[in-house]
DRENDO-1510 file (C-alpha; in Angstrom, 1 decimal, always signed):
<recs>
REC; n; res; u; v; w
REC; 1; UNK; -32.8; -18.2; +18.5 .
REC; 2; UNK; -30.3; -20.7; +16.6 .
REC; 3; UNK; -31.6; -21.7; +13.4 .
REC; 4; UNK; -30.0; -25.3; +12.6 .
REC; 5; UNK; -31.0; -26.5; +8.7 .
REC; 6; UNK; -30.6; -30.1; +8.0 .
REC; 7; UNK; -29.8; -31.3; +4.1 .
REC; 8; UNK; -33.7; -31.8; +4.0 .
REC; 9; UNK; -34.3; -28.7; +4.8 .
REC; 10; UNK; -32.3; -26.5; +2.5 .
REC; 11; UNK; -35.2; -25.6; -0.2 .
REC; 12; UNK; -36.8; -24.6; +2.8 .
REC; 13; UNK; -34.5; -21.9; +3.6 .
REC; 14; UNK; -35.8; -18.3; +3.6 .
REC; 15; UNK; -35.6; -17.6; -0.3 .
REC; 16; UNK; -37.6; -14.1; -1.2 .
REC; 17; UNK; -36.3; -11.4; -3.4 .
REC; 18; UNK; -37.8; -8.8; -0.9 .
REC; 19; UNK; -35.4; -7.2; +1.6 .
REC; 20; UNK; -36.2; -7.3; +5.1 .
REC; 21; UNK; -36.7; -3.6; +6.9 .
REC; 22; UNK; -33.2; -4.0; +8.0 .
REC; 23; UNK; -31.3; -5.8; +5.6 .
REC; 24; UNK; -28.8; -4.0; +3.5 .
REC; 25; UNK; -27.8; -7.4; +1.8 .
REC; 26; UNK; -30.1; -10.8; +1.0 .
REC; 27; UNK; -28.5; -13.9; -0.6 .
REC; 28; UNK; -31.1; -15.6; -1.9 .
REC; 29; UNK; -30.7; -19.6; -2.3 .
REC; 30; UNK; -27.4; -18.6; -4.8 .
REC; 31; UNK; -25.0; -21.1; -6.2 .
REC; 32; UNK; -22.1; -20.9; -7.8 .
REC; 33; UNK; -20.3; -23.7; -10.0 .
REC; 34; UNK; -16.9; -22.6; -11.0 .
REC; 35; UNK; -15.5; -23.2; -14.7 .
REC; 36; UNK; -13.2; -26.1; -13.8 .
REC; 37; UNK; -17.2; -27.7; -12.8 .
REC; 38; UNK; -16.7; -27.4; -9.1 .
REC; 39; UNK; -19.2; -26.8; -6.7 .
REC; 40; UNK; -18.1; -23.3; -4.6 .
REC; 41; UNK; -21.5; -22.4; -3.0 .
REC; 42; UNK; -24.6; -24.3; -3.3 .
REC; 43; UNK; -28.3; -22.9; -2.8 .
REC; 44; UNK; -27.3; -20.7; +0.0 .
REC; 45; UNK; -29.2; -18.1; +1.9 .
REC; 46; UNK; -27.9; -15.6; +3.5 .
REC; 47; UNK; -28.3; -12.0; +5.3 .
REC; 48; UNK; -26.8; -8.7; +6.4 .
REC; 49; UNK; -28.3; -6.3; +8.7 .
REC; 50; UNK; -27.9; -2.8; +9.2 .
REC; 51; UNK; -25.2; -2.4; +12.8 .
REC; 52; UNK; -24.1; -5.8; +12.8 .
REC; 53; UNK; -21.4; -8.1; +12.7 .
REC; 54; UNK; -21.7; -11.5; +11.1 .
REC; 55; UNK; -18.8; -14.3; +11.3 .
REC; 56; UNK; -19.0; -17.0; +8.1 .
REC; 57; UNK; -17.3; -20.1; +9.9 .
REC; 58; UNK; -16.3; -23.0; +8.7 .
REC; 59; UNK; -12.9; -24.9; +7.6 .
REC; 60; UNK; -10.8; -24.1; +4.3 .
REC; 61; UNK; -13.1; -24.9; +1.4 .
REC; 62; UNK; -16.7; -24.6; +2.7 .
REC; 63; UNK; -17.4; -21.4; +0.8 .
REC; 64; UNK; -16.3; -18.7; +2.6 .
REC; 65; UNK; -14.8; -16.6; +0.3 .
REC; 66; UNK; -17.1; -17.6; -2.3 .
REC; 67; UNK; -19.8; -16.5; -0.5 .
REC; 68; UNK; -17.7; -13.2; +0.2 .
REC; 69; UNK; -17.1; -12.4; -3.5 .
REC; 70; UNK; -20.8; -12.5; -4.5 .
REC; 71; UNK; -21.8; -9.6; -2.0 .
REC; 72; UNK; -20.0; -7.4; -4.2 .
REC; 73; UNK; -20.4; -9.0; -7.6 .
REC; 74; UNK; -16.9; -10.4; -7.7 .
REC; 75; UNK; -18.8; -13.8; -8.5 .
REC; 76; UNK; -21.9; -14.3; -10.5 .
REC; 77; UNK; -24.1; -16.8; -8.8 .
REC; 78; UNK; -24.5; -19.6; -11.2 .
REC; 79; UNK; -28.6; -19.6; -9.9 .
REC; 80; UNK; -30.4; -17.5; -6.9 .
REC; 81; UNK; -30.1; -13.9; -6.6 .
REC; 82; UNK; -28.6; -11.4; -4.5 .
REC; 83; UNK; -29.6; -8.2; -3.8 .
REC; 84; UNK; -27.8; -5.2; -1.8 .
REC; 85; UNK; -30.2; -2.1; -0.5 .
REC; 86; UNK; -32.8; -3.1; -2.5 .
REC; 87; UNK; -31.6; -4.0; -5.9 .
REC; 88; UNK; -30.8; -7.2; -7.1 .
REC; 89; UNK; -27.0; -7.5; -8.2 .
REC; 90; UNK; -26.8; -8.0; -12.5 .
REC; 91; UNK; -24.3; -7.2; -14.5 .
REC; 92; UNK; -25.8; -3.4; -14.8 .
REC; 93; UNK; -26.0; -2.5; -11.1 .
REC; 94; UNK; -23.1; -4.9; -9.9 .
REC; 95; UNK; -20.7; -2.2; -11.5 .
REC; 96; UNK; -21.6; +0.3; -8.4 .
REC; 97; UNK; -21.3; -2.1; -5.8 .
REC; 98; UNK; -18.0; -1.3; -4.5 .
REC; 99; UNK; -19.8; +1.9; -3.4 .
REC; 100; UNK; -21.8; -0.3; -1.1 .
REC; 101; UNK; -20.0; -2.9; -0.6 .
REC; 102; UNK; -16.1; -3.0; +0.0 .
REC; 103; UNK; -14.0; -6.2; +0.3 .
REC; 104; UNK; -10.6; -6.5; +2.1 .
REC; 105; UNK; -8.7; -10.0; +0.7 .
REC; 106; UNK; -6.9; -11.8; +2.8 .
REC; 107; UNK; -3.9; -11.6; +0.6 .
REC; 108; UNK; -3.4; -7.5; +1.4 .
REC; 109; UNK; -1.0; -7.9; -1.9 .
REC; 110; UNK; -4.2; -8.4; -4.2 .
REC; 111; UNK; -5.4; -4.8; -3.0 .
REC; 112; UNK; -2.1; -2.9; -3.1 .
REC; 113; UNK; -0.7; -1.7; -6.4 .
REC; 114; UNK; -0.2; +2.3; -5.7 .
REC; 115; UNK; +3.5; +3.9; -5.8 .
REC; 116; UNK; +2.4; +5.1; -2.7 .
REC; 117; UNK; -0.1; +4.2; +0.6 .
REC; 118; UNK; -2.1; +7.2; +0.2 .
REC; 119; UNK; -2.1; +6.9; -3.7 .
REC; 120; UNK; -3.8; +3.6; -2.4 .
REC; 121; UNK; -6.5; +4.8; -0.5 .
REC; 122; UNK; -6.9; +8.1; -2.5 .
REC; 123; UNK; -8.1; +5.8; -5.4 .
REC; 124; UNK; -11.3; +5.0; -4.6 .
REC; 125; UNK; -12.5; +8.4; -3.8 .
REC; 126; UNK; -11.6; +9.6; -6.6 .
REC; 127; UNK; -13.2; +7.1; -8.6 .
REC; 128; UNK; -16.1; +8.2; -6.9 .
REC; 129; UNK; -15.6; +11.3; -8.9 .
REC; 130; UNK; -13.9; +13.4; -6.0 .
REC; 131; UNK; -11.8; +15.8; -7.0 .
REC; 132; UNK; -7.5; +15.5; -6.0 .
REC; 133; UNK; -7.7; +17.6; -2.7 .
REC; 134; UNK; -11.2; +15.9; -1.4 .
REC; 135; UNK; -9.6; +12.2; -2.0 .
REC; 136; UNK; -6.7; +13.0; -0.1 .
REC; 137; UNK; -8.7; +14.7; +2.4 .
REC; 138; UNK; -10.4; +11.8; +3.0 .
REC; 139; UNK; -7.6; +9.0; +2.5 .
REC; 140; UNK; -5.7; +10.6; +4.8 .
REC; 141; UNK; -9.0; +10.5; +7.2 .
REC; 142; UNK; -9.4; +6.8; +6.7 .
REC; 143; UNK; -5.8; +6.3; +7.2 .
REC; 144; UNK; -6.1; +7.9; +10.7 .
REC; 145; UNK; -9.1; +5.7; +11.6 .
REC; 146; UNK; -7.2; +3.1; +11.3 .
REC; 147; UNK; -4.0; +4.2; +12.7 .
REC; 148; UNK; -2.0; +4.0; +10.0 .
REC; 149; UNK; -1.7; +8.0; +8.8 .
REC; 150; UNK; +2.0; +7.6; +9.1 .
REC; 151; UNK; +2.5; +5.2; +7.0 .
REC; 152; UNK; +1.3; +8.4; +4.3 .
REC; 153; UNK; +3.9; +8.1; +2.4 .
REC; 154; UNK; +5.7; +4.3; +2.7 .
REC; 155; UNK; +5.5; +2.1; -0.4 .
REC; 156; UNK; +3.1; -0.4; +0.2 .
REC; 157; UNK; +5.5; -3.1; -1.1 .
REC; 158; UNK; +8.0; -2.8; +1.7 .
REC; 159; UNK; +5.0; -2.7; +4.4 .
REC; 160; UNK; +4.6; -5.4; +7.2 .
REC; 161; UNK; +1.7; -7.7; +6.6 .
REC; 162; UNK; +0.0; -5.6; +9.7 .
REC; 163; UNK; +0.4; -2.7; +8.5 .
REC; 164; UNK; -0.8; -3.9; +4.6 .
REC; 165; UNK; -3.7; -5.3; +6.6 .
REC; 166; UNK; -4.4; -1.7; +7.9 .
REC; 167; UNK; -3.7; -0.2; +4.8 .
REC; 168; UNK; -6.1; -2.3; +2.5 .
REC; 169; UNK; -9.3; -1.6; +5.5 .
REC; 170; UNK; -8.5; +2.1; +5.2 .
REC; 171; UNK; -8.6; +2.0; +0.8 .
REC; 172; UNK; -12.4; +0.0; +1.4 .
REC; 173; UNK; -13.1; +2.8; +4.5 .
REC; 174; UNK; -12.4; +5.5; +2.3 .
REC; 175; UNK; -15.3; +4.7; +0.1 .
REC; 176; UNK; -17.7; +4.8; +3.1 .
REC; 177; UNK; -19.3; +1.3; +2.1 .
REC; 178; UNK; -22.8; +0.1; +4.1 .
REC; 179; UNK; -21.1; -3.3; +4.4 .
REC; 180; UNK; -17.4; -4.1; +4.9 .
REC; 181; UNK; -16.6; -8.2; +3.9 .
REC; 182; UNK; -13.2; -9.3; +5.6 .
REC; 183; UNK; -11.9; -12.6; +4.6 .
REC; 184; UNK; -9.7; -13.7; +6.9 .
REC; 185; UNK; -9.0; -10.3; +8.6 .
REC; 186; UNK; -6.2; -11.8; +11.4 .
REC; 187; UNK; -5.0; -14.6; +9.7 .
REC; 188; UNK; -0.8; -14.3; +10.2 .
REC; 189; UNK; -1.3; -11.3; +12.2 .
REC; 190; UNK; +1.0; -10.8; +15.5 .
REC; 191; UNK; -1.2; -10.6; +18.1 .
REC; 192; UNK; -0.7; -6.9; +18.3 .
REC; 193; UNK; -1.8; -6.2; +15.0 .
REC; 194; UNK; -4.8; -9.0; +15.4 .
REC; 195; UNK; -5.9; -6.9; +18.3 .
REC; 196; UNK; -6.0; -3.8; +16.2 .
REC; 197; UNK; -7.7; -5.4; +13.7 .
REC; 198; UNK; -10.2; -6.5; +16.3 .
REC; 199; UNK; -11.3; -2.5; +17.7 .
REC; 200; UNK; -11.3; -1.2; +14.4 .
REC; 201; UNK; -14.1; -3.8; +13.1 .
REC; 202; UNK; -15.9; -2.7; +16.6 .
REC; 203; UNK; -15.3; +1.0; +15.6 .
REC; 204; UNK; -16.2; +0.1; +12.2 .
REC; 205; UNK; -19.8; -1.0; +13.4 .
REC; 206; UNK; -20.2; +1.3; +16.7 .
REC; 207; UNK; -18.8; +4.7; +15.6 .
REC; 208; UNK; -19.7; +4.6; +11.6 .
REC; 209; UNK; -22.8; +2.2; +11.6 .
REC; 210; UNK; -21.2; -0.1; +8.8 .
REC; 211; UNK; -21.8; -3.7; +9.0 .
REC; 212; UNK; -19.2; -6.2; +8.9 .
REC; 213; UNK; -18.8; -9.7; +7.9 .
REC; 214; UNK; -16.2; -11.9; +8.6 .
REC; 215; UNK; -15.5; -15.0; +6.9 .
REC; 216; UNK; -12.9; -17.3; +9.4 .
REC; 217; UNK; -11.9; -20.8; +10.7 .
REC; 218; UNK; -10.9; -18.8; +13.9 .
REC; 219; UNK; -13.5; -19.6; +16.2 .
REC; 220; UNK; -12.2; -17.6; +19.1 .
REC; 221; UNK; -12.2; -13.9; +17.3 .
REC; 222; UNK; -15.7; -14.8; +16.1 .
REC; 223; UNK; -16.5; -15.2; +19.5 .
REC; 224; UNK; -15.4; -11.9; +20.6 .
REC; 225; UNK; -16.7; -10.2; +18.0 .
REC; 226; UNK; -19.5; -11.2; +16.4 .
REC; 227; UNK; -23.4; -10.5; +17.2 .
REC; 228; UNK; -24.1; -13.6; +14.7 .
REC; 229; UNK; -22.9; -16.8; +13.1 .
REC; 230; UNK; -23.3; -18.8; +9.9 .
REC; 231; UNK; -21.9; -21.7; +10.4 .
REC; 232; UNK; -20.6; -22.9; +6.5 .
REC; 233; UNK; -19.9; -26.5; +5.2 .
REC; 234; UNK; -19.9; -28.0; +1.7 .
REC; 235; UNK; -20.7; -24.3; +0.3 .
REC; 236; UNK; -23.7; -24.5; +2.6 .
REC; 237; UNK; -25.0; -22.3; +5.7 .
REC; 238; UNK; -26.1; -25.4; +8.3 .
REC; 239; UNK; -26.7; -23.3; +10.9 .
REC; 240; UNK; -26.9; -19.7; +12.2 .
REC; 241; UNK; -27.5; -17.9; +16.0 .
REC; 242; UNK; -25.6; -16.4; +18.4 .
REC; 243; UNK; -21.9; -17.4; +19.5 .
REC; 244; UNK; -23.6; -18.5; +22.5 .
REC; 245; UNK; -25.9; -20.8; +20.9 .
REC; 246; UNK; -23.0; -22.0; +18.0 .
REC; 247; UNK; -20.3; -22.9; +19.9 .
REC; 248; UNK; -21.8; -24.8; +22.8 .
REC; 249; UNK; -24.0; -27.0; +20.4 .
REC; 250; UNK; -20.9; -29.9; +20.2 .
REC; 251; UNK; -22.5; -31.6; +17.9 .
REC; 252; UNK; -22.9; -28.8; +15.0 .
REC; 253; UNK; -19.1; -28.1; +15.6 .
REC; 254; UNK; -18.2; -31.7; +15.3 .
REC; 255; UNK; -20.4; -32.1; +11.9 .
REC; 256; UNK; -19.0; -28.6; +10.6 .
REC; 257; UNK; -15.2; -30.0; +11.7 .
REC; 258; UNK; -14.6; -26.3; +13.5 .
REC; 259; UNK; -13.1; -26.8; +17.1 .
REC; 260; UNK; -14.5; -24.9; +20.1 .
REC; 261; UNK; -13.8; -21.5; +21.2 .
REC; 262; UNK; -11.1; -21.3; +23.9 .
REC; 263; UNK; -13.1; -19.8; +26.2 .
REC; 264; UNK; -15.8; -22.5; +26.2 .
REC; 265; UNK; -13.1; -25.3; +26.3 .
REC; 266; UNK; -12.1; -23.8; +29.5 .
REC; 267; UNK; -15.4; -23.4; +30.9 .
REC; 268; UNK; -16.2; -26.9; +29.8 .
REC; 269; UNK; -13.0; -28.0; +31.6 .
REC; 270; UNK; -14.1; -26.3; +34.6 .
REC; 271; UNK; -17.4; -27.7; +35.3 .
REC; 272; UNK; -16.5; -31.0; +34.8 .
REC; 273; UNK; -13.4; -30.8; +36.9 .
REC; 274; UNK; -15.9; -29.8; +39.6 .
REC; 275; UNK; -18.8; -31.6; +38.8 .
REC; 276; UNK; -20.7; -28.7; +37.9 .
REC; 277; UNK; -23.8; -28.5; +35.7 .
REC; 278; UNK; -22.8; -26.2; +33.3 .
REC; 279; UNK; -25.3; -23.3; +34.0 .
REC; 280; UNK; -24.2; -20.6; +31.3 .
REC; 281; UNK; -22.1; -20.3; +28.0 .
REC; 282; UNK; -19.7; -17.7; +28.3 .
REC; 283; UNK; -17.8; -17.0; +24.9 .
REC; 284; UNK; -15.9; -14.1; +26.0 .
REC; 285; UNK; -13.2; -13.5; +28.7 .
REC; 286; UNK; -15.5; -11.1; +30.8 .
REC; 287; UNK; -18.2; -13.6; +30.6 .
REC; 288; UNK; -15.5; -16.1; +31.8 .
REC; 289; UNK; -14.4; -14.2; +34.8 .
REC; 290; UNK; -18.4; -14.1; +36.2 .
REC; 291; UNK; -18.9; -17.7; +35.9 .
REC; 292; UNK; -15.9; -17.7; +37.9 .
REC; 293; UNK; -16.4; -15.0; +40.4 .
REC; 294; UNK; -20.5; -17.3; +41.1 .
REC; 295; UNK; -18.6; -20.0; +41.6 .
</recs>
């Protein structure tokens, strides 16, 4: 059921510091002022459970990445709490986090500073305290999840950006994290690469039980791919559901300045070309092609 939270409603919000039974991360009413005195996130709630995938919409701005870089303690929260499997995030416990929780940037140059791609993605295993043969053991492992194992030996400066994109999910993969944050994941991505991008977050989540959260303005991959959506604005979650119940509620898109999914701007189109009542939301192309096919 859609969950819509009005400004009058935001102390309101779900703020506990107990974890649900199937929670691996609670944000707990956090904000964050930077040092310059701007406002990045502000008394916002927020959850991941186990086996899911969450999209963080909203336009450039609205918190998204801010939000991102608490789950891991990139960020301190400037009030609220967060707490991942259990323990609230300080400045003790924040320094295993990347155990938990991985991150991959947007900007794949901000994870990439090894002579070589498996000197990458070896370097987290074997700060994990694994020994030379284990870590590349498992790099090259991770590298071949993501089908990138013969890029083994390339220099990541001389990559593609698809292929850094691959590289910098299998460096966070290696460390076997609960949760995997994506900022941006297909953002100037051929649509080759996007669509790899796309079945490796579903791998991600269906073959290795990791959650994944996405934060993006693209409101056609959350669409495809997401169980859930927080809708973001003003470093605020307004509303959260399904993509069914998100992105046919016009009126939440308009407020949060996010356009509507593809899919349901066709669908729209064709019930009003026909004078239909528009009976279902489809958000995905299969879904599409039934409405059709019922006429």
């Amino acid at each position: 059921m859609m969950a819509v939270f009005g400004r009058k409603d935001e102390e309101k919000l779900i703020c506990h510091s107990d974890l649900g039974h199937d929670e691996l991360i609670h944000v707990d009413c956090v904000s964050h002022v930077y040092p310059d005195g701007s406002l990045g996130i502000h008394n916002l709630c927020f959850k991941v459970r186990e086996r899911e995938i969450v999209a963080v919409c909203g336009g450039n701005g609205s918190g998204k990445s801010t939000l991102l870089e608490h789950l891991n303690g990139l960020l301190n929260p400037s009030d609220g709490c967060v707490s991942v499997l259990g323990r609230r995030v300080d400045e003790k416990t924040k320094k295993y986090l990347w155990k938990d929780v991985g991150i991959v940037f947007q900007r794949a140059e901000d994870q990439l500073f090894a002579p070589t791609v498996l000197d990458d993605v070896m370097f987290g295993p074997l700060n994990m305290g694994l020994s030379v043969d284990e870590a590349k053991k498992v790099a090259m492992e991770s590298l071949k999840a993501v089908g990138a194992e013969e890029l083994v030996s390339k220099m990541p400066n001389y990559l593609s950006g698809g292929q850094k994109r691959l590289v910098s999910i299998a460096g966070v993969f290696a460390m076997k994290p609960k949760v995997i944050a994506m900022d941006e994941p297909t953002s100037d991505l051929d649509p080759n690469h996007s669509e790899i991008i796309e079945n490796i977050i579903f791998e991600m989540k269906n073959k290795y039980g990791i959650s994944i959260v996405i934060a993006t303005h693209d409101l056609d991959l959350a669409a495809r791919i997401a169980d859930r959506i927080c809708v973001v604005k003003n470093g605020s979650i307004i509303a959260e559901g399904t993509p069914a119940e998100i992105f046919y509620n016009e009126a939440l898109l308009e407020e949060a300045g996010l356009r509507k999914p593809k899919i349901v701007q066709i669908y729209d189109e064709y019930c009003q070309s026909r004078g239909l009542a528009r009976m279902h939301r489809p958000v995905t192309l299969p879904e599409l092609a039934e409405c059709f096919r019922e006429g």
